[in-house]
Phi, psi and omega in degrees: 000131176298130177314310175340299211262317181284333160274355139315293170299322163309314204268326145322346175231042163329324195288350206283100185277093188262146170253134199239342155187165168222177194189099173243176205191083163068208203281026166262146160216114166243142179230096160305102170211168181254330150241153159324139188294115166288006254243344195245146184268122164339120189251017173246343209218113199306121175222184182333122182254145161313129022271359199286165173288144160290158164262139175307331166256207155198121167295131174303145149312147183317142169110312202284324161261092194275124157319137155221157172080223178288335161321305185292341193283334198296306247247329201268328165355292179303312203287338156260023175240238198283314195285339177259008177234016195287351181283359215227344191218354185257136189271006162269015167245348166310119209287326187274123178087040201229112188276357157287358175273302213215130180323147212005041163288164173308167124074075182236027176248279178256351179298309163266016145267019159301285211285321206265001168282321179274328205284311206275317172328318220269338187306315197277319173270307186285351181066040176285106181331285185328317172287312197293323168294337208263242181012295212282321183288005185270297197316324196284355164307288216303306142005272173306324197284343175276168205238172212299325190273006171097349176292144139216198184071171177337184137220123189238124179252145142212124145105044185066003177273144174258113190304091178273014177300319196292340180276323200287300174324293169323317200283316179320329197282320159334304193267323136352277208285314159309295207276359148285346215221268183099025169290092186299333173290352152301311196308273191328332188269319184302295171344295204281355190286292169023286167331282190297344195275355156300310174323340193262131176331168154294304179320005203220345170287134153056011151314321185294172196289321220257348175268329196293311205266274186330352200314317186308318206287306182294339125327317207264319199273312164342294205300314210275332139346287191285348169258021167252324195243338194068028166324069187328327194277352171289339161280334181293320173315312189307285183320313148285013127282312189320340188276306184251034172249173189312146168272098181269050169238018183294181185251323184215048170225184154225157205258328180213170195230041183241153192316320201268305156336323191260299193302331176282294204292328201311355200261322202312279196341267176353282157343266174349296206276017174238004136286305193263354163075018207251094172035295208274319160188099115348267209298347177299311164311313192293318203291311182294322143316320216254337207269331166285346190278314189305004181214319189255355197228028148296052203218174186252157165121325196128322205247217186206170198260088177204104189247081188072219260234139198265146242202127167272170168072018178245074190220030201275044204015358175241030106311154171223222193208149167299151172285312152303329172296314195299319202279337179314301176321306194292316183303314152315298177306316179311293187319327202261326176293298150349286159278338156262326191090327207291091193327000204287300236278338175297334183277323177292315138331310182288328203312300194292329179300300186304315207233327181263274164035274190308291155011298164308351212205141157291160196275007179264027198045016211268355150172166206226217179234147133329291170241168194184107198256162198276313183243100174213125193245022156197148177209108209254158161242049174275198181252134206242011190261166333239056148351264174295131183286359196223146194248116149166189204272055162340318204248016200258152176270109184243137158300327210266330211259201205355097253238319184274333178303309171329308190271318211288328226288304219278019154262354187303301205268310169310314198263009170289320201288345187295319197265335157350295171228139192237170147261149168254184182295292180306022164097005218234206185196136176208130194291073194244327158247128215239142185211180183241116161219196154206145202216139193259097188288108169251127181248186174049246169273041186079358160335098164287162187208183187239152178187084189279153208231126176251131184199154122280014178315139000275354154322327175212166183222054159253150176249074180241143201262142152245114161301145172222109173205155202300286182262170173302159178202109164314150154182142166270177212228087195268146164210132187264157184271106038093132191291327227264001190262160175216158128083013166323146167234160181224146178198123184259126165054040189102326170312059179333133192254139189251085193247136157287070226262103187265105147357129146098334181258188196263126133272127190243103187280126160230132180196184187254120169272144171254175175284113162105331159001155179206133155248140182205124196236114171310151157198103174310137196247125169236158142333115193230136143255158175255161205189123164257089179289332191290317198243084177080005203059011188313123163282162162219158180238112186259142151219125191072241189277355177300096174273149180260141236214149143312115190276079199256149179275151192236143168237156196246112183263131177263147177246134184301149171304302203263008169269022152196023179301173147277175179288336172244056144252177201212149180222184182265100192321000180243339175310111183294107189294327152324321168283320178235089177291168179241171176219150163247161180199134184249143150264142175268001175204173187303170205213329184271133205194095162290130181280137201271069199245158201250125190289349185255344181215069225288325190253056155241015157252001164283131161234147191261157204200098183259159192227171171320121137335128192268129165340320184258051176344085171215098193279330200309001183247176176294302187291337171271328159345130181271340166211164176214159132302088207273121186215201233209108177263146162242131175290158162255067186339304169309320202290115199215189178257132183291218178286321186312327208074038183235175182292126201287167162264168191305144178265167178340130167340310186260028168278146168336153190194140199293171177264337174276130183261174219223136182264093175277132159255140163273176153215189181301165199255338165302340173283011206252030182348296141294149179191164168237123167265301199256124186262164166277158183248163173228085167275100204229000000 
């Protein structure tokens, strides 16, 4: 049976909660199971209302999960670097003359509720004065902006159709900014926008290219409406939009082939399918996640080979993805974890978090790339098309340049941080993508209890939850197992639990918790290759959640901002390019490289070298990395940068390969700005 069609088939009967092993030990019951029981509904946190399927997780209200550790480290980054301080350099967030400020003002379409999606989530978890003030003056526009007929926000016409991407974005910042607040006028403007979006003909609906593909975001603000008021007409609405957005339900097509589309719409089927209850489609998400990867997703990092639109005969690993596709992606896996339970999608999150993600961005975040490739070894701010499907100076880290990754990117760390810690159905709590947060939680009987997460993850794979709570409490306790771990340990209060903690499923604690409790669950990290048969056969090396990167010295040259911006981008006459520069980045040593593995012992020329936690907990570059790798290279002599100035693409199985072998390092692959992931192999 084709993976595909089997994990398709898994994810249909996701409600079916089976148990698969247990372990109990005096008031402990541990249970193996594969999703959380749906069968009982949440009494603390607005979840699924009938007829919809219930969801296996329930996102904490915002706020509610606080960042540590390196999370925190991310989040204060993002806020003094490009996403919080971007009000200073982008000219659609410049307040004068701005039609999300002021009825027919400039600059009303997705650039501020991009940038106010990721700025006020990020506002709401640290509780910054400042960000918070900054926030309340947008929404209190969007707010204000609505008209007699329910219409609000901006107005974008084109060909007499009225243009809604940009308002689907806006509802998300909304609908937030309600669960921070508990402002009943988001209800009432959603409702009546709601209202009007029935009033509209089909012929007049959802037609543009970027809303036509979007359709599932306005669904998902439908479902989050309708389980606060119950509002019937709000489902009729759901059949009209699925009915005019793009069709992700084809079997070996896609209705467009550009990258942040796919990373976004692939859900819209899914979305749909917790109303209508119908299989197939399910299984249309699934197909489309499994159906852009088979050819174009032959690669490490998570993603696919579509630098704006994936292209045959582009299908190499020195293709990349926007930096908006990653956070899309990630945000589409949370959702998708939500509605199914299904562990793919927390692992397929971390992949992208952990190994493309970081990358997109210098490390002091202060500005970023356009595209970002599995194997890319220089990012310069020439024009690479067409190498790269979009012709301008892509590959440079520019603060002032690529106008949607600018405003989009800063939703990446807040809604990862959001998904840290869930609610279940049952009353319960559960862990599927792991980071060091704490997050204040109400279970059981309406408790609230705290349930702080300590980790170096994905660096390391010991995990310990310390409970905090005022009284005892019953509740279970989800912690997903990791596929890629063997040989999991669970341990309550000091205790080894002697549970068959099976790759791929939830161990489920239920038990009555005290005050001070400690859990702590090991998850060995080994060594994995990977074989890209589509592409040359190329390996990649993984450990634990880790993909592994050629460890090339990078030198970072800087370059003015606005001399190597792209063409439609727009800044602010006082913005400073001095203040905020761009880089370019070369490698200073070689890159081309087949990795050297023993066919029989494919890893015995890796030794893993764990080094210090770095002091400002920030893992993401090659000299702060907590661990590296040491193994065994051949140069590949043919392997050059091509006409384009990109990373030739890989070379054959049999190409020439130096007789000398060479003591090569990896390192993570999120630590690389430059990097070779997918390597040629040498088996000797």
């Amino acid at each position: 049976m084709k993976k595909g069609l089997l994990n398709s088939l898994i994810a249909v009967i996701f409600l079916l909660c089976c148990n698969s092993a247990s372990a109990s030990k005096g008031d402990i019951d541990v249970t193996i199971v594969n999703r959380p029981s749906v069968k009982a509904i949440n009494s603390h946190y607005t979840s699924n209302r009938a007829p919809l399927l219930p969801n296996n997780f329930i996102k904490l209200p915002v706020g509610k999960v606080q960042p540590k550790g390196w999370t925190k480290r991310m989040l204060e980054l993002q806020r003094d670097g490009l996403a919080g301080q971007l009000g200073e350099i982008s000219a659609w967030l410049n307040k004068k003359n701005n039609a999300w400020l002021n009825a027919g003002g400039e600059y009303g379409w997705e650039e501020v509720p991009y940038w106010l999606k990721g700025y006020g989530n990020m506002a709401y978890i640290l509780n910054d004065p400042k960000m918070l003030a900054e926030t309340k003056i947008w929404i209190e526009a969007a707010i204000k902006s609505k008209q007699a007929d329910g219409y609000f926000g901006p107005v974008n016409e084109r060909d007499g159709k009225r243009e809604l991407w940009a308002n689907m974005i806006m509802l998300w910042c909304l609908q937030s900014y309600y669960e921070y607040s508990n402002d009943k006028r988001v209800i009432d403007l959603m409702t009546n926008y709601f209202k009007w979006q029935l009033t509209v003909p089909d012929e007049k609906f959802l037609k543009d290219y970027w809303e036509n593909s979007r359709g599932g975001d306005n669904i998902y603000s439908v479902y989050w409406l309708y389980n606060i008021t119950g509002d019937s007409f709000l489902l009729e609405l759901v059949h009209k939009i699925h009915r005019n957005t793009a069709n992700w339900m084809q079997d070996s097509s896609l209705p467009n082939w550009h990258n942040v589309n796919i990373a976004q719409g692939f859900r819209e089927p899914a979305t749909y399918y917790m109303l209508t209850k119908d299989p197939a489609h399910l299984h249309a998400t699934y197909n489309v996640h499994d159906l852009i990867r088979r050819t174009f997703g032959q690669v490490s990092g998570g993603m696919f080979g579509a630098d704006e639109n994936a292209r045959m005969g582009y299908i190499d690993p020195r293709q990349g993805t926007e930096t908006c596709g990653f956070v899309e992606q990630m945000a589409s896996d949370e959702m998708m974890l939500w509605y199914t339970g299904d562990p793919l999608w927390a692992e397929h999150c971390e992949n992208i978090a952990f190994n493309s993600y970081p990358a997109s961005m210098m490390p002091d975040l202060k500005s970023l790339r356009y595209i970002t490739c599995p194997n890319h070894v220089q990012s310069d701010s020439e024009n690479h098309k067409p190498g790269i499907d979009n012709g301008g100076p892509f590959l440079a880290m520019n603060p002032f340049s690529s106008r949607c990754c600018q405003h989009n990117h800063a939703q990446g760390w807040p809604y990862f941080i959001e998904n840290l810690i869930l609610a279940t159905p049952d009353n319960g709590v559960a862990a599927a993508i792991y980071a060091a947060c704490e997050a204040k939680v109400k279970v059981g009987d309406g408790t609230e209890v705290t349930i702080g997460e300590d980790t170096q993850y994905p660096f390391d794979g010991a995990i310990l939850f310390k409970v905090s709570t005022p009284k005892k409490v019953k509740f279970p306790f989800y912690l997903r197992i990791p596929s890629w771990t063997k040989d999991a340990q669970l341990e309550i209060n000091g205790k080894k639990i002697p549970a068959d903690m099976v790759a791929g499923k939830y161990a489920c604690i239920n038990r009555e918790w005290s005050n001070g409790d400690v859990v702590k669950v090991t998850y060995p990290m080994e060594f994995s290759l990977k074989t890209w048969q589509v592409n040359k056969n190329s390996v990649s090396i993984n450990y634990g959640p880790l993909t592994l990167s050629l460890n090339i010295d990078e030198e970072y040259k800087k370059v003015d901002s606005k001399e190597s911006a792209i063409w439609d981008s727009k800044w602010q006459d006082n913005a400073d390019p001095s203040k905020w520069p761009s880089y370019e980045i070369y490698p200073k040593t070689a890159w081309n490289y087949a990795l050297v593995l023993n066919p029989e012992k494919p890893f015995g020329n890796l030794v893993v070298e764990r080094r210090a936690w770095p002091a400002d907990n920030y893992p993401f570059t090659q000299q702060n990395s907590p661990l590296v790798i040491k193994a065994k290279g051949r140069q590949v002599p043919s392997w050059k940068l091509d006409q384009y100035k990109l990373c030739g693409v890989l070379p054959n199985e049999d190409c020439e390969k130096s007789p000398q072998v060479d003591d090569i390092t990896l390192v993570p692959m999120g630590t690389a700005r430059l990097r070779i992931t997918s390597f040629p192999a040498s088996y000797e």
